[in-house]
C-alpha positions in Angstrom: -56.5 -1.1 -15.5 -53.5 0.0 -17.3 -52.4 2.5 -14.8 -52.5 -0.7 -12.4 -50.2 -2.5 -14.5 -47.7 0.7 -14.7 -47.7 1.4 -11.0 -46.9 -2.2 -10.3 -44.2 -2.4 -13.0 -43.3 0.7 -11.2 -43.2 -0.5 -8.1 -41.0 -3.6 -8.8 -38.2 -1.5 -10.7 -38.4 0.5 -6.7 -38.2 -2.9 -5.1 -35.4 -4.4 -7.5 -33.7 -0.7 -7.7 -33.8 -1.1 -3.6 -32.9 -4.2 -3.1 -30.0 -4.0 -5.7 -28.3 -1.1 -4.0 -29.0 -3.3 -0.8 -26.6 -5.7 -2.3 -24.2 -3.2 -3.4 -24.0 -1.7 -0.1 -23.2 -4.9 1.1 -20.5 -5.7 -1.6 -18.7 -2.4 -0.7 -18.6 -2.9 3.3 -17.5 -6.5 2.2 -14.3 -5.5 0.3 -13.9 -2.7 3.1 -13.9 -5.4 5.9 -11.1 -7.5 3.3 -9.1 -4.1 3.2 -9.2 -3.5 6.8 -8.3 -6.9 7.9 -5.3 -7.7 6.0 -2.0 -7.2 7.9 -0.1 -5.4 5.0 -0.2 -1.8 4.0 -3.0 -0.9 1.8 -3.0 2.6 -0.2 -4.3 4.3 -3.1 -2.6 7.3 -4.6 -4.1 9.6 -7.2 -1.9 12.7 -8.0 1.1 11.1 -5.4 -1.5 11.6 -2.6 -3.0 9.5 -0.5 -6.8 8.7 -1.4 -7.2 5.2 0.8 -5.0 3.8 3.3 -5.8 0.7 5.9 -5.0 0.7 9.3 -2.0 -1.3 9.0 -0.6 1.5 6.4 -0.9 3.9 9.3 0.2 1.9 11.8 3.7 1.3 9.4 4.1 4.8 9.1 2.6 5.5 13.2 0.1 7.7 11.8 -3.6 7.9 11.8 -5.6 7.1 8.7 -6.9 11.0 9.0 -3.7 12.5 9.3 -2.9 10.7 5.8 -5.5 11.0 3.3 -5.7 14.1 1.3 -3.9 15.5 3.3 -0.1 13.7 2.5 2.1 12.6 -0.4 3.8 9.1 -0.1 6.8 10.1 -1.4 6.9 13.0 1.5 7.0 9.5 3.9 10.3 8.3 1.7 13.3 9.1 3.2 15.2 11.9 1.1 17.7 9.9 -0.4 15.4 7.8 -1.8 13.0 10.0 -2.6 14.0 10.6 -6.3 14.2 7.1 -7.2 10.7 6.7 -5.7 9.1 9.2 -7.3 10.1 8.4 -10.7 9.2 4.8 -10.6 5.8 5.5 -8.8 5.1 8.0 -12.6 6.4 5.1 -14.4 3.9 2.3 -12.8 1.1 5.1 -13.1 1.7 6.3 -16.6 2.9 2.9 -17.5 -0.2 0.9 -17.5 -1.0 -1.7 -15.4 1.6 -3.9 -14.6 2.7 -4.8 -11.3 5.6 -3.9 -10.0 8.1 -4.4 -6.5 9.7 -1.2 -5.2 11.4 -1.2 -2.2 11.6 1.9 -0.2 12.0 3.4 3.3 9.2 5.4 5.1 9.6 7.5 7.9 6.4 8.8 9.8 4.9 9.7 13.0 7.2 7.6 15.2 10.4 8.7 13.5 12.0 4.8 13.3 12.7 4.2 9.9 10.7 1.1 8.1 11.6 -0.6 5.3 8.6 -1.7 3.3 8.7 -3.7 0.0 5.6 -2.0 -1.9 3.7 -4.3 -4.6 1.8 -1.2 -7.2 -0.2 -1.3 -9.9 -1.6 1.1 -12.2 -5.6 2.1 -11.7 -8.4 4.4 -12.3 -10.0 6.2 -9.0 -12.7 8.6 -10.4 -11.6 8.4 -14.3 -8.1 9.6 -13.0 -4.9 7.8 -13.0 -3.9 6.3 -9.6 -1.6 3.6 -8.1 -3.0 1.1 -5.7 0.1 -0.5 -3.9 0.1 -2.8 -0.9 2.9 -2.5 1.5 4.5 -5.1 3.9 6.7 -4.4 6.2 10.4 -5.9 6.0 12.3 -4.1 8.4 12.9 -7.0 10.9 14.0 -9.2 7.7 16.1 -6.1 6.8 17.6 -6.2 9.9 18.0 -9.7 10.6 20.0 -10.1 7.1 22.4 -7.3 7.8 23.4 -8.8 11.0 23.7 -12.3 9.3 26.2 -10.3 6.7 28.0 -8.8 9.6 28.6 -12.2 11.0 29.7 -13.5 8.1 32.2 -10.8 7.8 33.7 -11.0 11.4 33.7 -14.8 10.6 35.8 -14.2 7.5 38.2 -11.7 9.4 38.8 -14.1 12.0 39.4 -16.9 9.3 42.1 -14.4 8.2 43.6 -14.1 11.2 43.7 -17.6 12.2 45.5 -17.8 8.5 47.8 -15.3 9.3 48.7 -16.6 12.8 49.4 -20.3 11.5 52.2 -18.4 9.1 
């Protein structure tokens, strides 16, 4: 009678064990789907290289998700006068706990075109080691669109100058 009441303790730790990693299963495709459907660039870096990216990191960059995890560095993506600046502040957010920080930067991948990204990272642990988890969004257009206000504004000053100078 007792081995009765062992096997069917046994067989409930099986069926709560099961059921469980059932659920857990489902929480991780859950927070997959989330990662997958966001719009922004989503990475995680351990050692500078890439451990996760979304699809919309690749598509910034023009590059397939398998062509960038463990197999590329972020700061390789930088352009090189940046590159420096980058790399130091991604050791500082990584070594510096977990704050969250705004870097700006400018990748360059697949497609060659230049994007300007502002990157939100944060310190994390992947596997007990130290990573950075950052989520990118893409601000090249805004980039863009500000420089030509600026350029406006400047050929609207020049001809204010002139007008200035012909009324003399």
């Amino acid at each position: 009678r007792e081995h009765l009441h062992d096997i069917n303790r046994a067989v409930r730790r099986v069926w709560l064990v099961s059921g469980m990693q059932a659920r857990l299963e489902e929480t991780k495709q859950h927070y997959r789907d989330i990662l997958e459907a966001s719009g922004d660039g989503i990475f995680v870096l351990v050692d500078g290289t890439f451990r996760y990216v979304n699809q919309a990191f690749g598509l910034i960059l023009g590059l397939a998700v398998d062509e960038l995890v463990g197999r590329s560095r972020l700061v390789d993506c930088v352009v090189l006068a940046e590159r420096r600046a980058v790399t130091e502040e991604l050791a500082r957010i990584e070594y510096g706990g977990e704050v969250q920080e705004i870097v700006e930067m400018t990748l360059v991948g697949g497609r060659g075109a230049p994007r300007r990204v502002e990157v939100t990272c944060r310190a994390s642990l992947v596997d007990g080691q130290r990573a950075v988890v950052g989520v990118a969004r893409d601000v090249t257009a805004l980039s863009e669109l500000q420089e030509e206000v600026e350029r406006a504004r400047q050929r609207a000053a020049q001809i204010e100058r002139l007008r200035a100078l012909g009324e003399l």
